[in-house]
VOGU-3710 file (C-alpha; in Angstrom, 3 decimals, decimal comma):
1> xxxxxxxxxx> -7,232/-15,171/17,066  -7,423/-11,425/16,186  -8,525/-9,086/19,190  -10,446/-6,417/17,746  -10,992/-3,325/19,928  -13,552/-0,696/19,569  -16,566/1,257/21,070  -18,541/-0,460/22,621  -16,143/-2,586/23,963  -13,752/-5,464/22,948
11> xxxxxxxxxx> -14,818/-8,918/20,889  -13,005/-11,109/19,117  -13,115/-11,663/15,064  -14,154/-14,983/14,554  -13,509/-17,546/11,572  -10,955/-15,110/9,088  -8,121/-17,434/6,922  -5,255/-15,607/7,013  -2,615/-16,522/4,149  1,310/-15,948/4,942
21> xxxxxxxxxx> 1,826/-12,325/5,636  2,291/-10,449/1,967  5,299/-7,600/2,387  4,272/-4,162/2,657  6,231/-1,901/0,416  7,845/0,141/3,217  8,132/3,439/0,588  4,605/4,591/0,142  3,654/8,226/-0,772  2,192/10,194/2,331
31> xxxxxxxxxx> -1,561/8,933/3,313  -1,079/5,639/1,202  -0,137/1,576/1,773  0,969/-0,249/-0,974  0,787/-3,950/-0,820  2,898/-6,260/-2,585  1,649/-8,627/-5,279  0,375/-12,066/-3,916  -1,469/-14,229/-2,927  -3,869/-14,822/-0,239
41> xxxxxxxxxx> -7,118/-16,463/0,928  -10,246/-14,601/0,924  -13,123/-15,758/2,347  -13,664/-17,400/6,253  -15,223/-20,341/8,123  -17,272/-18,262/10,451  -20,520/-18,835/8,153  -19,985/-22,489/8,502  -18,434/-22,729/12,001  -20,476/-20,290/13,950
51> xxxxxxxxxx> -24,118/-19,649/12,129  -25,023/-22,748/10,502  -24,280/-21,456/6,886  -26,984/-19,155/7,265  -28,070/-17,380/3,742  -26,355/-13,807/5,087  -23,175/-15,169/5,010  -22,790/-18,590/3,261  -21,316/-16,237/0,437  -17,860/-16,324/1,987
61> xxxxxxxxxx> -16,189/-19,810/1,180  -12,442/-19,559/1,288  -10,657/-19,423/-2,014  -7,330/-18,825/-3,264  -7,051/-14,893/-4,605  -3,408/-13,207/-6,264  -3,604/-10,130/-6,801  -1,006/-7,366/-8,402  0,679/-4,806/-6,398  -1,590/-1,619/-5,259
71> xxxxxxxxxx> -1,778/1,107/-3,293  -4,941/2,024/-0,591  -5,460/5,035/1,149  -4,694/5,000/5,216  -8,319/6,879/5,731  -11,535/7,109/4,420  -12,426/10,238/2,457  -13,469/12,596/5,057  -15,978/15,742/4,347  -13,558/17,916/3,484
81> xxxxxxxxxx> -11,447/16,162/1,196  -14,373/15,649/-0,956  -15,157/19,104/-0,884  -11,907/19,567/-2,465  -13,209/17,745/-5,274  -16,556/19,269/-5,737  -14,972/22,894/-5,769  -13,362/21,787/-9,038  -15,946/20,254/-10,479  -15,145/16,806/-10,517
91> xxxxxxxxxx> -17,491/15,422/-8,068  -21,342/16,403/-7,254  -22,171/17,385/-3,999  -23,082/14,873/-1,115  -26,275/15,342/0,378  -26,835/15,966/4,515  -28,883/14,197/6,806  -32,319/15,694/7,132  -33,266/15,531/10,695  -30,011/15,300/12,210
101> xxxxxxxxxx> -27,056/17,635/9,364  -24,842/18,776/11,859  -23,910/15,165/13,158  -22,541/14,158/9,519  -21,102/17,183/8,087  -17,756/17,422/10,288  -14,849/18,151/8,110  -12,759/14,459/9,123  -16,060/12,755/9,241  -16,045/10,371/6,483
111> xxxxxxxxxx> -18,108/11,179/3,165  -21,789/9,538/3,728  -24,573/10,335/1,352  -22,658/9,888/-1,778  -23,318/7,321/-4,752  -20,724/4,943/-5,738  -20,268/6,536/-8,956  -19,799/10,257/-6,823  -17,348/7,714/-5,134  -15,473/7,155/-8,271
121> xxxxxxxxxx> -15,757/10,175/-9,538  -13,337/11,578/-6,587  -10,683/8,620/-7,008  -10,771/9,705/-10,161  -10,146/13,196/-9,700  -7,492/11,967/-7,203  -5,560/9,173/-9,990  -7,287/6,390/-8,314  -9,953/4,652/-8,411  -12,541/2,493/-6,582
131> xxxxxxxxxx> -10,858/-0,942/-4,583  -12,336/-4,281/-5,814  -13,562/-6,083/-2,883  -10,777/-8,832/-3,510  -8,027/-5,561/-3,193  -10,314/-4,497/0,155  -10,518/-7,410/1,937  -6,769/-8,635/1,254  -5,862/-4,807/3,061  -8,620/-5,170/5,779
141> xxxxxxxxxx> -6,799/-8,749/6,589  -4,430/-7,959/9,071  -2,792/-9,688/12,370  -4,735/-6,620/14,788  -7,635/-5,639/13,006  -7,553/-1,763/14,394  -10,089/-0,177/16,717  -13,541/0,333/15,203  -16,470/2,432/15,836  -19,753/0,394/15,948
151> xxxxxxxxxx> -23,371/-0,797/17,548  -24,207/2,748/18,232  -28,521/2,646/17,676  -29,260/4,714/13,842  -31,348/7,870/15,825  -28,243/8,328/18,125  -25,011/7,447/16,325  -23,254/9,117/13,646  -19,546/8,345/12,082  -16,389/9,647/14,246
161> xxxxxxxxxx> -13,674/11,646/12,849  -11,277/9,046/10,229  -8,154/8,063/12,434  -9,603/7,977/15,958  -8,942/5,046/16,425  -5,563/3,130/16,191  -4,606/1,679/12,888  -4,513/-2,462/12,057  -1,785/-3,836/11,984  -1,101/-2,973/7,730
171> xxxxxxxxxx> -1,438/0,720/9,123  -5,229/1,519/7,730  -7,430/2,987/9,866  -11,485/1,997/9,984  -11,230/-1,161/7,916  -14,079/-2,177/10,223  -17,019/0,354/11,405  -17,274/3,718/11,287  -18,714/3,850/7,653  -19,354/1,080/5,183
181> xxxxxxxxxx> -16,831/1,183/2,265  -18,194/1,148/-1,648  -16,586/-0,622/-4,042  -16,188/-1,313/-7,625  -17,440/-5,195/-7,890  -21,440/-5,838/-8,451  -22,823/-8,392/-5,633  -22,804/-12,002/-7,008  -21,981/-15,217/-6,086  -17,660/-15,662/-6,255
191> xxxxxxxxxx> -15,853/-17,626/-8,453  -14,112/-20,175/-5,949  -12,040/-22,698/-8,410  -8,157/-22,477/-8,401  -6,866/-19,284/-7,806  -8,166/-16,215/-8,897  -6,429/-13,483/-10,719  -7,456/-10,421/-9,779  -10,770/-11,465/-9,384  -14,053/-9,000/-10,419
201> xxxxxxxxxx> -17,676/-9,138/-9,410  -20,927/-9,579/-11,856  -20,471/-7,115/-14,626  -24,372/-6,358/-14,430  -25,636/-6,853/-11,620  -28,503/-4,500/-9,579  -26,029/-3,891/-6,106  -22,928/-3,688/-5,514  -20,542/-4,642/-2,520  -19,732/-2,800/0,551
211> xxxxxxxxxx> -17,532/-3,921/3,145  -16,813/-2,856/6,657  -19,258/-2,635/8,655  -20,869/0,772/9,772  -21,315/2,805/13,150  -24,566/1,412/13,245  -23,350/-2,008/12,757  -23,389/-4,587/15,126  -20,573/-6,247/15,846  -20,986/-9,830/13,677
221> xxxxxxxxxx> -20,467/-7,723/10,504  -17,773/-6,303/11,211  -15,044/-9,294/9,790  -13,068/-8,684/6,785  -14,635/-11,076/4,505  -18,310/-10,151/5,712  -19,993/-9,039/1,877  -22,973/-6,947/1,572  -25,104/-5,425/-1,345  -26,337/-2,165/-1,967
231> xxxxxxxxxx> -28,180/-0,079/-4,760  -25,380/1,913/-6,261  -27,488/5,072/-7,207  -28,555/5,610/-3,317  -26,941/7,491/-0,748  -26,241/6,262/2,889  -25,811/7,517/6,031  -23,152/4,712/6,690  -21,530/4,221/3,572  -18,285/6,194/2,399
241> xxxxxxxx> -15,189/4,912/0,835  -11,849/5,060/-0,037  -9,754/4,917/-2,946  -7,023/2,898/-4,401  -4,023/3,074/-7,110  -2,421/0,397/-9,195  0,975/0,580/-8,676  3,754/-1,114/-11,097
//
């Protein structure tokens, strides 16, 4: 069972298949894990075993997923590194919090308050480009699942600085809390038939998946194969991202 430490204490991740361990490509560029090609099995029992297939999370039946090699950043994109991107005119700006600016707006805070396509835009910029969820939740799947920041009530909490906590066990920090991750699949029901080739959400479809879990999460959605929907054109207080890169 994976132990899963965090603030505000220490649970237990419930229900996650874990295929054999994929390698890790031991020579990744600074700030970056690349992950082998592979297979693996996304999706859990802990709908099933633990809440009764309940409609939140009977989206998560266990399939067979390969995907090709890639690359995912260690950290979420903090405040200043998407500054970077706005100064060059790649990226528009992120908006602040109104009541409460000063709590979001630390330089390695992760990005909030940004729209999935202002989340592209800066993998873009930086060669990359937004994970599927298949590609997120095969790097989120890991023996330790890291520290995480979480349960912390929405009028008090606020994300902590990327890499406070200690890494999972694939070397990514804040796979779960901290900030909701965008990605680049639409919300839909999953093809579960065979095994899926680099599998990719509805093409239209009015949300799109974030994964995670959040600060202000409690601590049931924070699992790896948890799947939630969101309006891409909105901006969050506990969504950021982080980017990934195809890798031959």
């Amino acid at each position: 069972m994976n132990t899963f430490t965090g603030t505000p204490g220490i649970f237990f991740a419930a229900g996650c298949i874990l295929a054999a361990a994929l390698p890790i490509f031991a020579e990744a560029p600074a700030g970056r894990v690349i992950l082998e090609a592979g297979e693996f099995v996304m999706g859990s029992t802990y709908c099933e075993d633990q809440q009764g297939m309940s409609d939140w999370c009977a989206d998560e039946t266990p399939h067979r997923v390969r995907l090709d090699r890639f690359a995912i950043a260690t950290h979420e994109v903090t405040n200043d590194d998407y500054q970077e991107c706005f100064a060059a005119g790649k990226c528009g700006p992120n908006m602040l919090h109104e009541d409460r600016p000063k709590e979001f707006n630390g330089p390695r805070q992760p990005v909030v308050f940004v729209t999935q396509q202002d989340a592209e835009d800066y993998c873009r910029f930086k060669g990359g480009r937004l994970p599927t969820e298949a590609e997120w939740e095969r790097a989120a799947q890991a023996d330790n699942l890291g520290g995480a920041h979480f349960g912390k009530p929405y009028n008090q909490g606020a994300p902590r600085n990327v890499g406070e906590f200690h890494a999972n066990s694939l070397g990514l920090h804040d796979m779960m809390g901290n900030v909701y991750e965008w990605t680049s699949d639409g919300y839909g029901p999953l093809a579960t038939d065979g095994v899926q080739e680099n599998p990719r959400g509805p093409a239209l479809s009015k949300e799109v998946v974030v994964r995670g879990g959040s600060w202000n999460s409690p601590n049931h959605y924070l699992r790896p194969s948890d799947r939630v929907g969101k309006s891409p054109e909105l901006r969050y207080s506990d969504v950021g991202f982080r980017c990934v890169w195809p890798q031959p």
